[in-house]
C-alpha positions in Angstrom: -20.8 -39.6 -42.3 -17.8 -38.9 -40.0 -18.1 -37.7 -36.3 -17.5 -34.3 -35.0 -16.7 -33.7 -32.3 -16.4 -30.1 -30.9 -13.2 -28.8 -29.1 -13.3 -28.1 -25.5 -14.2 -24.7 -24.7 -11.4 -22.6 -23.5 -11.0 -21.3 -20.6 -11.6 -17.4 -20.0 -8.4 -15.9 -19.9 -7.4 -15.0 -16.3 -6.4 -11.2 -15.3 -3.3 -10.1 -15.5 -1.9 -8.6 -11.4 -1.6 -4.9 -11.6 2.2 -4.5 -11.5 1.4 -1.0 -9.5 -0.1 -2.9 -6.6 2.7 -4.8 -5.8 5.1 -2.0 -6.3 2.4 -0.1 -3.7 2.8 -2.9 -1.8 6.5 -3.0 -1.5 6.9 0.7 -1.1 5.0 0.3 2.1 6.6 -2.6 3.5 9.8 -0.6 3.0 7.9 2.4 4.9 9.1 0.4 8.1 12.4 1.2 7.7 12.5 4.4 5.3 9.7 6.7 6.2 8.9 8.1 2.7 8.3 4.9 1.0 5.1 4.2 3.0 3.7 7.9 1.6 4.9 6.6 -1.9 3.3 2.9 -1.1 -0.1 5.1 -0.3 0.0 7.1 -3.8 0.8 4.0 -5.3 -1.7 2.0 -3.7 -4.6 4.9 -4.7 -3.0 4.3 -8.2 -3.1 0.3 -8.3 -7.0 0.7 -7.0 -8.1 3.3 -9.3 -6.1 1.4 -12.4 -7.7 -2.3 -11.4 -11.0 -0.5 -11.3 -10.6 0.7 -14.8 -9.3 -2.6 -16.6 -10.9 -5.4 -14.1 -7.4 -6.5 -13.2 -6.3 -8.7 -10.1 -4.2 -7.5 -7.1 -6.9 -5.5 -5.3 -5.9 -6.7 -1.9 -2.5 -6.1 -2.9 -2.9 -2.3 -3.0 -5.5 -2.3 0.0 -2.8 -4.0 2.0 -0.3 -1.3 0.8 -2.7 1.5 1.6 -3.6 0.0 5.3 0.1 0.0 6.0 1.4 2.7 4.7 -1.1 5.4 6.1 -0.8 3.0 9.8 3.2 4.0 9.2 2.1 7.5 8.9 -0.1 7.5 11.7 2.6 6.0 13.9 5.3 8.3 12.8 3.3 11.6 13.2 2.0 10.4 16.6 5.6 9.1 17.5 6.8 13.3 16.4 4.1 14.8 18.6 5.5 12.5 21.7 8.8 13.3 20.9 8.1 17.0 20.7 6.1 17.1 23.6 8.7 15.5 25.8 11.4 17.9 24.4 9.3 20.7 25.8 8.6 19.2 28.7 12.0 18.5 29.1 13.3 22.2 28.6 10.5 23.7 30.1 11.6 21.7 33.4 15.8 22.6 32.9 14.0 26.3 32.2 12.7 26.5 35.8 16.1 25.5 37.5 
């Protein structure tokens, strides 16, 4: 009687990387330069996590990454607008008293 011998199990097939993460991503590394990329890299990013959640995909870290930049872009830019503003008023109210 011949030997059989049974094929090597195959490996499980390995998850795809959410293509909306690492758009997320790049959206927010562009924040640094253009402003409304890191509010479209946020979106994106709530997109990617939501998505990977649903279909056990890989690039989690990708879209935390995006959202952790993008909204520390936004922080920075709104707080950068309030000390802007608030030395412009300074500013005139001072020239106002003159």
């Amino acid at each position: 009687m011949p030997r059989v011998t049974p094929a090597p199990p195959t490996p499980p097939p390995t998850p795809q990387l959410n293509t909306m993460a690492i758009v997320a991503f790049a959206l927010s590394v562009l924040g640094i330069f253009v402003l409304p990329s890191a509010l479209g890299g946020v979106v994106c990013g709530h997109l990617a996590r939501r998505q990977i959640r649903r279909t056990g995909e890989q690039g989690d870290a990708w879209a935390l990454a995006a959202l952790i930049l993008g909204y520390l872009l936004l922080l920075l830019s709104i707080a950068g607008l309030l000390l802007f503003g608030g030395f412009m008023i300074t500013m005139f109210g001072v020239i106002a008293f003159m």
